[in-house]
C-alpha positions in Angstrom: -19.5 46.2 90.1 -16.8 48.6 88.5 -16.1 48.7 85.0 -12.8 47.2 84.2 -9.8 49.9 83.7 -8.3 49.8 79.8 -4.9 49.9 80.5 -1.8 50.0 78.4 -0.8 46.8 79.4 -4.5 45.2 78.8 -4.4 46.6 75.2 -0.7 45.7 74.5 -1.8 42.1 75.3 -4.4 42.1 73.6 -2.3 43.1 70.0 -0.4 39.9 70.9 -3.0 37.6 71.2 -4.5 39.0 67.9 -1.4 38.4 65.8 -1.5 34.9 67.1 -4.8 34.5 65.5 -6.6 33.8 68.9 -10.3 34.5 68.7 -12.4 37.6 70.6 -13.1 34.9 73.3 -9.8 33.5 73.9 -8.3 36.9 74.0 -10.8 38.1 76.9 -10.1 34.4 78.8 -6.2 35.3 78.0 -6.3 39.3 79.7 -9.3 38.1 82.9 -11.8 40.1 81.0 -15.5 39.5 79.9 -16.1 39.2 76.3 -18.6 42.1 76.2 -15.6 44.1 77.6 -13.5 44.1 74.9 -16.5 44.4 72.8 -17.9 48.0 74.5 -14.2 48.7 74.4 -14.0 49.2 70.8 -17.6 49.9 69.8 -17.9 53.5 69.5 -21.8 53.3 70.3 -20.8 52.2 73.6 -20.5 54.6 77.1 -17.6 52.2 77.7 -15.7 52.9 74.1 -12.2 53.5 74.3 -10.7 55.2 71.3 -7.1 53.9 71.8 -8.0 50.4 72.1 -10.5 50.6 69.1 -7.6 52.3 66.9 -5.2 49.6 68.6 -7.6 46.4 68.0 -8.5 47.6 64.4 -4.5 47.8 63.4 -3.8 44.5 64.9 -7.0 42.7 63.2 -5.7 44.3 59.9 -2.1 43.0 60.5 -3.4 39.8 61.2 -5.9 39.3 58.1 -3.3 40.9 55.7 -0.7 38.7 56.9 -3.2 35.6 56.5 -3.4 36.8 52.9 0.3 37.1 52.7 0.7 33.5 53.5 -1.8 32.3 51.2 -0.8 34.4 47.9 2.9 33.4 49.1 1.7 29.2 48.8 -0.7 30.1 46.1 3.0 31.6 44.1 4.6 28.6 44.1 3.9 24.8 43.2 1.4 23.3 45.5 -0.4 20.3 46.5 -4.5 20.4 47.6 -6.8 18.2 48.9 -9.1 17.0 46.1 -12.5 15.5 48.0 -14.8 13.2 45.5 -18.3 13.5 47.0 -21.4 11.1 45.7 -24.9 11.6 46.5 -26.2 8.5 48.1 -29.4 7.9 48.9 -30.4 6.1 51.9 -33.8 4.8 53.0 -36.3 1.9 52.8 -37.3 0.0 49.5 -40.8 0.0 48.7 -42.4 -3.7 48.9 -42.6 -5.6 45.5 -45.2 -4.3 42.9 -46.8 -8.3 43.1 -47.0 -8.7 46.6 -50.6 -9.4 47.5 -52.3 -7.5 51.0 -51.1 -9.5 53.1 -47.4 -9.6 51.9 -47.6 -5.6 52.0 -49.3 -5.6 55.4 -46.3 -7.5 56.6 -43.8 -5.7 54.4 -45.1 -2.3 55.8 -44.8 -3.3 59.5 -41.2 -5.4 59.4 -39.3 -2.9 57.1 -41.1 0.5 57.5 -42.4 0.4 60.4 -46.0 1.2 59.5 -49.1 -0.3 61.0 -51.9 -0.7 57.5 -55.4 -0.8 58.0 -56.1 -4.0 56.1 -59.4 -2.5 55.0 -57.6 -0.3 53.3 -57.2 -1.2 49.0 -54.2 -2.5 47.6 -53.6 1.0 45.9 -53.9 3.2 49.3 -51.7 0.5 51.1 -49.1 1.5 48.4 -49.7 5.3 48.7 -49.0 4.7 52.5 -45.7 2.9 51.9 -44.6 5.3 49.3 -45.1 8.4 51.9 -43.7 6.1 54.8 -40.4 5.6 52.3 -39.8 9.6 51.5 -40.4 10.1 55.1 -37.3 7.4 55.8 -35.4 8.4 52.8 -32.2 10.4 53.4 -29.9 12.2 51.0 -26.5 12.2 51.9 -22.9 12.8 50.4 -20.5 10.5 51.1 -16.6 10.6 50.6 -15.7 8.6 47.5 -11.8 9.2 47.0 -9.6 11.5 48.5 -6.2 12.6 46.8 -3.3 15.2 46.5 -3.4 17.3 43.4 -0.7 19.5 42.3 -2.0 22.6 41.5 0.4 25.3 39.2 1.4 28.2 41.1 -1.8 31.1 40.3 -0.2 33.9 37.9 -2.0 36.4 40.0 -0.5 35.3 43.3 2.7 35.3 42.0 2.4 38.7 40.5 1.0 40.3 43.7 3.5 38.3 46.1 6.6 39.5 43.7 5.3 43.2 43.4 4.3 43.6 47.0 6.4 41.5 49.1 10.0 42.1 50.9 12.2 45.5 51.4 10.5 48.0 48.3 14.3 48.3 46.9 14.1 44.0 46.3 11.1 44.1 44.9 10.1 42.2 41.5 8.9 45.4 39.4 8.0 45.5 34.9 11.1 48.1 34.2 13.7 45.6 36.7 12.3 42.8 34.6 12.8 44.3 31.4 16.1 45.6 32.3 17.2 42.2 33.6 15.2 39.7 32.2 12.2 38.2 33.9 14.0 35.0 35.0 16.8 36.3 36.9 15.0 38.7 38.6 12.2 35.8 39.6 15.0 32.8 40.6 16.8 35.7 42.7 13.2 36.8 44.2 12.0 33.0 44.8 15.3 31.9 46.2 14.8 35.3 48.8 11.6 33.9 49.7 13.1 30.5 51.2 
């Protein structure tokens, strides 16, 4: 079988579907391509390596992560609410029978609640050491949702400094001398208000 033809068109497509934040998969379902296609495409090991797809894959993955980290300094800026999760450690698993129960009691203990079949040979103390190993083997640690709730969090200094400093036309942006000039809280209402 033929290797596929990069084509304009095919890597065009392909910048698309990487802005949209579609995975390496999707994008090779999306353009009728294998997987390993796109991979040999770009992987400069490769016989298959196409230089102007690589170049044109590794712009559109860096647009796509830096505008993921635009977005989140831009919520991080401003007042925001998160999920706050509340996780306990439970523990799960079978009791071990009563300290006072006699060898019969434990024999039937063992078998009802544990599962385990006791020799009834055995001593009192090994039937014990047989539950106790029975009841770590049945024992599970788990965490388990408590509360769930909406915090608001403060808007994070850094984020705000990096989204005024970096974000918007360069003649707009928030810079130290404008905010001296003007005062900070002009320049940051006229800024925020921009931003919505």
């Amino acid at each position: 079988m033929p290797a596929a033809k990069c084509t304009k068109e095919i890597i065009d497509r392909v910048v698309i579907l990487i802005r949209e934040g579609l995975s390496i998969k999707k994008i090779a379902a999306a353009v009728g391509l294998a997987e390993s296609t796109l991979h040999n495409w770009k992987r400069e090991s490769s016989k298959f390596y196409d230089k102007k797809f690589a170049e044109a894959f590794a712009g559109a993955m860096d647009e796509f992560e830096c505008g993921e980290i635009k977005k989140g300094q831009a919520v991080q800026a401003k007042k925001h609410k998160l999920k706050k999760i509340t996780r306990e450690l439970q523990v799960v698993g079978p009791n071990m029978p009563p300290s006072y129960f006699p060898k019969a009691y434990i024999i039937a203990y063992a078998d009802l609640e544990l599962d385990l079949e006791l020799d009834p040979k055995m001593n009192i103390n090994e039937m014990k050491a047989e539950c106790f190993l029975r009841v770590r083997e049945l024992t599970e640690e788990k965490l388990k949702v408590v509360k769930e709730e909406d915090v608001d969090v403060d808007p994070n200094q850094q984020a705000v400094k990096n989204v005024l400093t970096n974000r918007g036309r360069e003649d707009k942006r928030w810079n130290f001398d404008t905010s001296l000039k003007h005062g900070v809280d002009e320049t940051l209402a006229e800024f925020l208000k921009s931003m919505e």
